[in-house]
Steps between C-alpha positions, in 0.01 A plus 500: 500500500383335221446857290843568567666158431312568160746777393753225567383281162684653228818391711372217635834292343776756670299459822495111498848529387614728768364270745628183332824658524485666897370125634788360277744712632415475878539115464850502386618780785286236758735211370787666576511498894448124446817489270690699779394306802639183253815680427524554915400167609617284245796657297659709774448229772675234294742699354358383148610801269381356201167508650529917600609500166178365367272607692630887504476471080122366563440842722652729258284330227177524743620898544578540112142400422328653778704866381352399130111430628535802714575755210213299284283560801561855558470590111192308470337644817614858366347475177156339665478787741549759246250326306258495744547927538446516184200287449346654823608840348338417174157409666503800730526723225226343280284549739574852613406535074141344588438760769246768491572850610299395868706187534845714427330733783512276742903447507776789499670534189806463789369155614452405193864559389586343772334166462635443147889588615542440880254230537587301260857533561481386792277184386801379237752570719400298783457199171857550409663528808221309728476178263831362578511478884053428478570176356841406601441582887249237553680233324822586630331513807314169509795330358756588774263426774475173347855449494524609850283232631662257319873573602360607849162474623535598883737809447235626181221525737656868609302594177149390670613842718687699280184501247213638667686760651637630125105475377395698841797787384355516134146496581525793716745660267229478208191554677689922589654534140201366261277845575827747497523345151166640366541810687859536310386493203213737502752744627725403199179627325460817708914589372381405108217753577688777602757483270240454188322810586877688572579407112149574389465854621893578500416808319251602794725386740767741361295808416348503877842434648370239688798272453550484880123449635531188235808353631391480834167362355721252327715408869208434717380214227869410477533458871200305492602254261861491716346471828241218415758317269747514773251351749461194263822437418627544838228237611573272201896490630419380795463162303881475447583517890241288601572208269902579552422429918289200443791363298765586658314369864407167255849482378674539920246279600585230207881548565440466897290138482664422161868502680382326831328212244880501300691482809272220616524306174186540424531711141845523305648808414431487152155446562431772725730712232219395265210560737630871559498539112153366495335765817659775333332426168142496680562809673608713186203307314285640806654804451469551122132423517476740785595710246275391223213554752558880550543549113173287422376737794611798316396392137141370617453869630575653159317199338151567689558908361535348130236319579282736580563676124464159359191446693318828413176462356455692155260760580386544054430169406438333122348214575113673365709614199396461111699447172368899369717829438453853524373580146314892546604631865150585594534540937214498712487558892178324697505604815889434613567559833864401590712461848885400521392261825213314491497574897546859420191709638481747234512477096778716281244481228110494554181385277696629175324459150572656135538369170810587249400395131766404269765801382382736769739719682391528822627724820558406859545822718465522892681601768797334655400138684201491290592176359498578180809218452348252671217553251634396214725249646185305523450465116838306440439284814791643688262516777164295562186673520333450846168549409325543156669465119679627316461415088695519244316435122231367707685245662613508906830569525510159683447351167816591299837305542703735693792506241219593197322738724858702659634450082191697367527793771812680546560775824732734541502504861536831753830328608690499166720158474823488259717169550915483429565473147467697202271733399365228216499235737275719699251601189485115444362389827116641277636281242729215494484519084525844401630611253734835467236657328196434715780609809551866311092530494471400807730755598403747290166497667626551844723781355806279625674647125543807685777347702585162372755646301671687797575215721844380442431157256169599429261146526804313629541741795543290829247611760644483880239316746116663512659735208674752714691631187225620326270765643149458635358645210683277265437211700108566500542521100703188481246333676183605326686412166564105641147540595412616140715212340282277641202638314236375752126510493501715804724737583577628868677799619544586833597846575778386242553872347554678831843562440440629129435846420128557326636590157683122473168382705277612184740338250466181645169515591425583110736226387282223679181661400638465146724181497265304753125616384355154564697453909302581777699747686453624888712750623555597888604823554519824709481720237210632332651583200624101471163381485219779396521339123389204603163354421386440897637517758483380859562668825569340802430573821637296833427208323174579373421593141406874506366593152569401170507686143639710283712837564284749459183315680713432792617858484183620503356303778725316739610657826868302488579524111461876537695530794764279318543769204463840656769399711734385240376802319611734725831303543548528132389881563772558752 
């Protein structure tokens, strides 16, 4: 509680004044059964009209003011539980920026969606709309039992019955709803799921025809949200009918002893006018912070799934770091062995070692699941080694600030990545800074002239979401040119010239070699032909580092390297 009140400080003086003006209000609406049972007993009974006169002015005043402090009260509690959202928001997504590639592993890209919309939703709303009845239930409450004994003490004990029974409803009532919560909204994530890999693969979707096997996919996590929300709900409106019965029975049973006591003598009619004004104020304060429980019920459920992003411990660390930079890109392996799950039984990469000296060009080739990405997503620290180190200029990897060490490599990953925006806006993300000129090199390299010029404004061309209007082999270009921009010490590129045809592969490969002499460059690949220039290179092996060397050694003795090129040879035969 006191993490989460902390998101509350930067509105710390509309929440004080939202409460300031909810205990305000309920004071003025509590005076005003007091002014009618005066107006009854007093004005009515002595025919004094002066005194109605008076005394009705005074109520309208006391229900002016209360109107006034309401609206304060609802626009202050609006704007502190939209604060909150946003502060908790804020904080969620800062740390999803911290995590490593094994921390993002461990939630759903759905579930994570999720938690920074639904969840926190959820958490302000139950602020704006909970804060008003939280604090003026209790008071209002309190206040009007108080009153109650003091016009009537004998006819207010029917509350000493009328209470446990309404906390026996809402404890039962809570105790069934609070786990339906959590279950709702991990099916709320199981819908985001479905419906984020729909959009992602439309195009598959549409080319298999498999429209209808997807809807139904879609229904069955749609009936599950349905069916589990309805549950809830339909246990969380049983709080209406239960407090409504209590009342009503408190409200007979107070008109039954209340009229015996009148016709006796023993309580005027004004008074027990009052006193009925008075039990239904505590019963729709009980019932408003029935209410307030079974949103606090609902919010706390979302809160502890926030909570568990917030709480996640960083798996890559900086607290051994050092005040150095990348200066050569010299890369040595010593014995890495790596695993996703430290509880895992088996390592993706095992007892790996080589050295990369500054300005090599170096080849990764293996077949598919070798790990060849998870290899060199150990140099920038996107994951942790497990076992053994990996250096970089003779430092661990462990010793670089992660912003200096991930500035002074750039990747071009297997799964290219364009955001929405334009074209130059793209090209940027290597370089904040750069300049028009250094953006045409950049591209010139990457042999993005070819086509720059043929998308409709060029630069300023706005690129839909992922970069669907460009095609994969412009997209590939587009993003070893940001890559380029950045111009890095080391220079990654994983399988990022599948989609290019070898003639454009050799340009680019020849513009680095002549623009970047002094980068470190390793390319993954499939293709021979996109790495047999290259002075070593490595081949990989279920995990395990095969052979290293050059083409023609590697030609000439390895088992898996040949095997590699006579079978693209005779593809390229055929």
């Amino acid at each position: 509680m006191k993490e989460f009140l902390s998101y509350l400080k930067p509105y710390r003086r509309d929440t004080i004044l939202a409460i300031l003006c909810i205990e305000a209000e309920t004071v003025f609406e509590l005076v005003i059964p007091l002014v009618m049972a005066s107006i009854v007993d007093v004005g009515v009974a002595n025919g004094d009209r002066h005194y109605i006169l008076m005394r009705g002015f005074q109520m309208i005043i006391l229900a002016l003011l209360s109107l006034i402090l309401g609206q304060g009260a609802a626009a202050f509690a609006a704007r502190c539980g939209q604060g909150l959202g946003a502060e908790i928001r804020k904080a969620e997504f800062a740390k999803l920026q911290e995590f490593s590639f094994a921390n993002t592993d461990r939630f759903s890209e759905s579930s994570l969606v999720t938690r920074l919309t639904s969840d926190v939703t959820t958490i302000q709303n139950s602020i704006s709309s909970g804060m008003r009845p939280g604090f003026r239930s209790p008071v209002m409450m309190l206040t009007a039992m108080v009153a109650s004994f003091w016009i009537n003490p004998t006819l207010a004990l029917v509350f000493l019955v009328a209470a446990p029974i309404l906390g026996i409803l809402l404890f039962l009532i809570i105790s069934h709803v609070r786990p339906l919560y959590s279950v709702m909204q991990g099916a709320i994530d199981l819908v985001n799921r479905i419906i984020q890999e729909n959009l992602t693969a439309i195009r598959v979707v549409k080319s298999y025809v498999r429209g209808d096997y997807e809807t139904e996919k879609f229904q069955e996590v749609n009936t599950n949200l349905q069916t589990t929300a309805e549950k809830a709900f339909r246990l969380a409106v049983l709080n209406m009918p239960s407090m409504q019965f209590v009342m009503y029975g408190t409200i007979l049973a107070i008109l039954w002893f209340g009229g015996n006591m009148a016709a006796a003598g023993n309580i005027k009619v004004g008074e027990l006018t009052g006193f009925l004004s008075y039990v239904l104020q505590v019963l729709n304060s009980l019932m408003m912070f029935s209410n307030v429980f079974l949103m606090t019920t609902r919010a706390l459920a979302s809160w502890k799934r926030i909570r568990e992003v917030l709480d996640e411990e960083i798996d890559i660390r900086e607290d051994r770091a050092k005040p150095i930079q990348v200066e050569k890109g010299d890369i040595r392996f010593d014995h890495v062995s790596f695993k996703y799950q430290s509880g895992a039984e088996e390592y993706v990469l095992s007892d790996i070692s080589f050295h990369i000296r500054p300005g090599q060009t170096v080849g990764i080739i293996g077949q598919t699941g070798s790990a060849k990405t998870t290899l060199v997503q150990l140099i920038p620290r996107l994951y942790e080694a497990t076992e053994g180190c990996v250096y970089v200029d003779g430092h661990p990897v462990w010793e670089y600030p992660l912003k200096g060490l991930r500035d002074s490599i750039a990747m071009v990953l297997q799964k290219n990545t364009l955001f929405s925006g334009t074209v130059k806006e793209n090209l940027r993300w290597g370089k904040e800074d750069a300049t028009d000129e250094e953006i045409d090199e950049a591209c010139r390299i990457a042999c993005v002239d070819e086509f720059i010029d043929r998308l409709e404004n060029g630069y300023d061309t706005e690129l839909g979401q992922g970069g669907v209007n460009v095609s994969g082999g412009q997209k590939q270009r587009l993003c070893i040119a940001r890559a380029i921009l950045k111009s890095p010490k080391v220079l990654i590129l994983d399988d990022s010239t599948s989609a290019v045809d070898t003639a454009t592969e050799a340009k680019i490969r020849e513009g680095m070699a002549a623009c970047l002499p002094d980068t470190t460059k390793i390319i993954i690949a499939q293709r021979i032909t996109s790495v047999m220039h290259a002075d070593q290179i490595l081949i990989l092996d279920d995990g395990r580092l095969n052979a290293c060397g050059t083409h023609e050694s590697l030609l000439a003795t390895n088992q898996i390297y040949q095997d590699i090129y006579y079978s693209q040879q005779e593809g390229a035969n055929l």
